[in-house]
N, C-alpha and C positions, 0 to 999 in steps of 0.2 A: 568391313564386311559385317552383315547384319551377324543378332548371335541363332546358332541353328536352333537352343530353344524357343525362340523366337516364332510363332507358326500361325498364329490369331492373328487375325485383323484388327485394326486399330480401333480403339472404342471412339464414338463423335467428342469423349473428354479431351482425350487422347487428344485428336484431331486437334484441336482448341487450344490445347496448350501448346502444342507444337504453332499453329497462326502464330499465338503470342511470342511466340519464341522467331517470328520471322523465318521459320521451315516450313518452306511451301511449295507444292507442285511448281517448276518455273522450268520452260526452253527457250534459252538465248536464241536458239535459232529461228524459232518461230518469230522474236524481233526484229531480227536481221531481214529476214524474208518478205517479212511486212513492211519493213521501213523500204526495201529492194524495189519491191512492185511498188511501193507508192512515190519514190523518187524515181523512177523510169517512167510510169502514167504521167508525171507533171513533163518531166522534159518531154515527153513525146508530144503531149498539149500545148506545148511553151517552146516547143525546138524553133520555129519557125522567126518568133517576136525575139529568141535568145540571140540567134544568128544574126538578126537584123541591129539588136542593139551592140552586137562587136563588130557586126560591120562599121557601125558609125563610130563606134572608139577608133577604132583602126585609121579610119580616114582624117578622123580628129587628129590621131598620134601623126600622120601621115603631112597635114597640114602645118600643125605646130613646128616640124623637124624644116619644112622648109621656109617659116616665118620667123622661127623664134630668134630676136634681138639680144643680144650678148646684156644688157642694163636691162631686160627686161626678164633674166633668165629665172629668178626667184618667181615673182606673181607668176611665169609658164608653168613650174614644177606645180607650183601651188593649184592652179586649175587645172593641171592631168593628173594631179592625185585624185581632187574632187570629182571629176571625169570618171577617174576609175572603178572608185568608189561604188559611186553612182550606177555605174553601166554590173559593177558586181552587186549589189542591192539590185536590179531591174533582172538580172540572168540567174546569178544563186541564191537569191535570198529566197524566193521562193519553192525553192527546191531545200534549202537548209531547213526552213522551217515546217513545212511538210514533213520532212524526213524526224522531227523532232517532234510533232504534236502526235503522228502516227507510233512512231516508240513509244514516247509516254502512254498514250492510250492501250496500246497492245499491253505493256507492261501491267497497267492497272485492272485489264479486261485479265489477266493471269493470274493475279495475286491477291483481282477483288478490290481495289481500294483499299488493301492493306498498308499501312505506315506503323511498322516497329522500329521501335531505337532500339530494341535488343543486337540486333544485329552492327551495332556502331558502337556496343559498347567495348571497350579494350579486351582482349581475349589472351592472357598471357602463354597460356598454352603453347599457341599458334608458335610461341618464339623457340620451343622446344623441338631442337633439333630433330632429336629421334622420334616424336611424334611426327613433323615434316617430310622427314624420308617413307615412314606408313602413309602420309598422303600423296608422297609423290608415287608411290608402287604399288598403289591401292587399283582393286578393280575400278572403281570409277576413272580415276587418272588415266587407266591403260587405253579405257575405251574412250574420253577424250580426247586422245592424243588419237586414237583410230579413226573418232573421224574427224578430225582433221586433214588428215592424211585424204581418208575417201573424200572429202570436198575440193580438194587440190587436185586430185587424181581425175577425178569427174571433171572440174574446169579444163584442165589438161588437156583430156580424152576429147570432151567436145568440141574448145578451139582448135585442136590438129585434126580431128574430122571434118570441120566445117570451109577450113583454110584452104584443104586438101583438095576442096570439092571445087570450090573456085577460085582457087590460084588464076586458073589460064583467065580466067571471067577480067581479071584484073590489067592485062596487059590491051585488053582491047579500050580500057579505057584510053590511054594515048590516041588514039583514033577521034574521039568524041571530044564535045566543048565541055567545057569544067562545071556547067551546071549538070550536065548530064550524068559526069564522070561523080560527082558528088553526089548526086540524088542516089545512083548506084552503091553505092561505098554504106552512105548512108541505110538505104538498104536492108543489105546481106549484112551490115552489121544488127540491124536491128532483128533482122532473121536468126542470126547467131545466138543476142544476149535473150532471146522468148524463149531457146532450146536451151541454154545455163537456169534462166530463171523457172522452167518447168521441172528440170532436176535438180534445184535447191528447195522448190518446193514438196518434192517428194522426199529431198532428206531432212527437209524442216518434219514434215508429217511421221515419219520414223523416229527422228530424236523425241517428240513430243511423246509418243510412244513408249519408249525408252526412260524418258524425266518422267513419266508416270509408274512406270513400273520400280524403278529403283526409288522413288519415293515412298511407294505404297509398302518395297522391301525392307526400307528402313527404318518407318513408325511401326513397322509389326511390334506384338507385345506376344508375354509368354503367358500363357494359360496363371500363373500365379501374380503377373501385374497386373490382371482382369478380375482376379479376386481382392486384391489390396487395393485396388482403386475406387469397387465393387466398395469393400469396407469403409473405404474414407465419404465414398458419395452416401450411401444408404445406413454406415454406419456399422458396427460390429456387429454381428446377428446372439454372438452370445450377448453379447451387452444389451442390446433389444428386449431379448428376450424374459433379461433380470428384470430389465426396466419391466416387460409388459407382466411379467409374473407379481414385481412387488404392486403396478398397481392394480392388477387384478385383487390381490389380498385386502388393497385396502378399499376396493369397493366392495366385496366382501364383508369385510370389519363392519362400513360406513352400514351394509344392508344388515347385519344380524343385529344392531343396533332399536333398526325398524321393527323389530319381531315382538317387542314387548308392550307392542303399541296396535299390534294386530288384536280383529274379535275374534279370528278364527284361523288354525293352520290347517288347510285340508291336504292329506296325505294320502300315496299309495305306498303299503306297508313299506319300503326301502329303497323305492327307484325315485319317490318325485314328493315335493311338497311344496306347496305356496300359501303366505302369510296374508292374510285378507283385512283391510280395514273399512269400514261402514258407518259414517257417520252423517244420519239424514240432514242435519242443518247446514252440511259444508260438503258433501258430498254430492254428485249425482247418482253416484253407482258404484258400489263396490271399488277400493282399490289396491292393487299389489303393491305389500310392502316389503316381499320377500320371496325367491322362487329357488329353487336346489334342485341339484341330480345326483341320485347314491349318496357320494359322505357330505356333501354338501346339505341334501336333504336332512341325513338322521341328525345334522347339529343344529339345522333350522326347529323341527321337532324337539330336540330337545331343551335348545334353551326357549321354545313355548310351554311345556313344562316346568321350568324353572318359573315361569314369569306369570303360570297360570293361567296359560290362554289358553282355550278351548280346543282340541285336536279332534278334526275328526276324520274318518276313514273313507275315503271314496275313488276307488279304484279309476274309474271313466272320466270324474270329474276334474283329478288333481292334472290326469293327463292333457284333458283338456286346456284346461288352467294354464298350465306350464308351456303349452307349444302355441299356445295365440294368445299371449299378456306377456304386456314387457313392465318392469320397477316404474312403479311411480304413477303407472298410467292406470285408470279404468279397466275393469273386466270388458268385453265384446259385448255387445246385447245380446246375441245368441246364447250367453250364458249366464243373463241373466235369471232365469228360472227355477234352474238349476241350485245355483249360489243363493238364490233368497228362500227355497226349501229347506236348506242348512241353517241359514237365519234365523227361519224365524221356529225352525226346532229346537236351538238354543236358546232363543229371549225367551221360550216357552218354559224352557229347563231351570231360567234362571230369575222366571218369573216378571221379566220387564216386556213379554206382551201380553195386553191386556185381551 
């Protein structure tokens, strides 16, 4: 029985591991049914040439019983084995193998081309008694054993309807010549096994049914094997989050480093600040070597202070700065104008423009 915490659906990991594990949507019946119709289509195809070639064993066996010589009775046996052989390869063989390429096929069209050795590996469990008796009283059991039952009962039910209905049909055959009385027989029998094989097809289509749903009932997961699996795929979300905290710190670190190499930190009093470098020989344009928000900002400012770079105040411009300029890169041209009026009101202050 699945466990009732049990109530999510299977994750496709889920799904994955269980293939490897050889747990797989699978109905026997759906084989049986297919191999059914495909060795009935051949004889019906082949009935004619089958008949023909037991006709001719027959006549053979027929022949032999009134030639065969007492000194020759070994080489006899010898060629109506071979005879029979023979005449069984030309009547069943092609129904044997039919009935075997269609299995396989079905099988593999259900499982996918799946090939696991898990499922062949020793399973000591299995030997354990009291586990044994839980499989044999287990829901699944009960309703395997049910339909079994209902596909006996359904056989049953249709041969003594069908029997029923032409019993009398059967006594006129004495009337008639034996190909006729044959072709009849022939018939209603075949009349018979299309109404068995329409109702095994419909309870092939129900257990199908059925092996899906009890499948789909058994990989279910519980709301907390969707988090721990969640954990193992993507990882611990607290541990992520150390991880992306400490390297946040140390790009951080790596940028307040850039600060003392800045001409200029342009600030708005306590929300925003960015550290600017300008150097015409290797430069095109202004670039950021450091950007902050609130406490980030006043340590940017301050260790510019520390380092004696130039702080200045500009309410529009830091904002600017900070929301279209990323580390490392160029200011925008659009603010170029702007930045080089701070510029060059400093080289002015500090006397390096002429």
């Amino acid at each position: 029985m699945a466990d009732s915490s049990k109530t999510e659906k299977a994750t496709p990991k889920k799904r994955r591991d269980e293939r490897k594990k050889g747990n797989i949507f699978f109905s026997n019946d759906a084989v049986s049914v297919a191999v059914l119709l495909a060795s009935f289509a051949v004889i019906r195809v082949m009935g004619p040439g089958a008949v023909e070639q037991m006709e001719a064993f027959l006549r053979y066996c027929m022949a032999l019983a009134t030639d065969v010589e007492t000194e020759s009775l070994t080489g006899t046996l010898n060629g109506l084995l071979m005879q029979f052989l023979l005449t069984f390869a030309k009547t069943a063989g092609p129904i044997l193998a039919v009935a075997v390429v269609v299995g396989i096929a079905v099988t593999l069209f259900q499982t996918k081309m799946l090939l696991s050795g898990e499922s062949l590996k020793p399973k000591w469990d299995r030997l354990n008694p009291i586990q044994g008796m839980r499989r044999l009283f287990s829901l699944r059991s009960v309703i395997e054993a049910l339909k079994g039952l209902l596909k006996i009962g359904v056989l049953l039910l249709l041969m003594y309807q069908f029997i029923d209905g032409v019993v009398d049909l059967f006594t006129k055959n004495f009337y008639t010549d034996l190909t006729s009385a044959a072709a009849h027989i022939f018939s209603t029998a075949f009349q018979m096994v299309m109404e068995i094989m329409v109702a095994y097809i419909v309870l092939a289509g129900a257990d199908i049914f059925y092996q899906w749903w009890d499948y789909e009932r058994q990989i279910r997961m519980s709301k907390q094997e969707i988090k721990e699996e969640f954990k193992q795929m993507e990882g611990d979300p607290q541990v992520k989050g150390k991880i992306k905290e400490a390297q946040r710190k140390m790009a951080q670190s790596r940028m307040m480093q850039q600060v003392p190499k800045a001409d200029v930190v342009i600030r708005n009093p306590t929300h925003f600040a960015v550290a600017l470098r300008y150097r015409p020989d290797q430069d095109a344009a202004p670039v950021v070597l450091a950007k902050g928000q609130d406490e980030l900002a006043l340590r940017i400012v301050h260790k510019a202070e520390e380092s004696h770079v130039a702080v200045v105040e500009n309410v529009p411009l830091a904002r600017a700065l900070y929301a279209t300029t990323e580390l490392n890169r160029p200011i925008p041209p659009e603010l170029y104008n702007a930045v080089a009026e701070v510029l060059v009101y400093l080289y002015r202050m500090d006397g390096k423009l002429k």
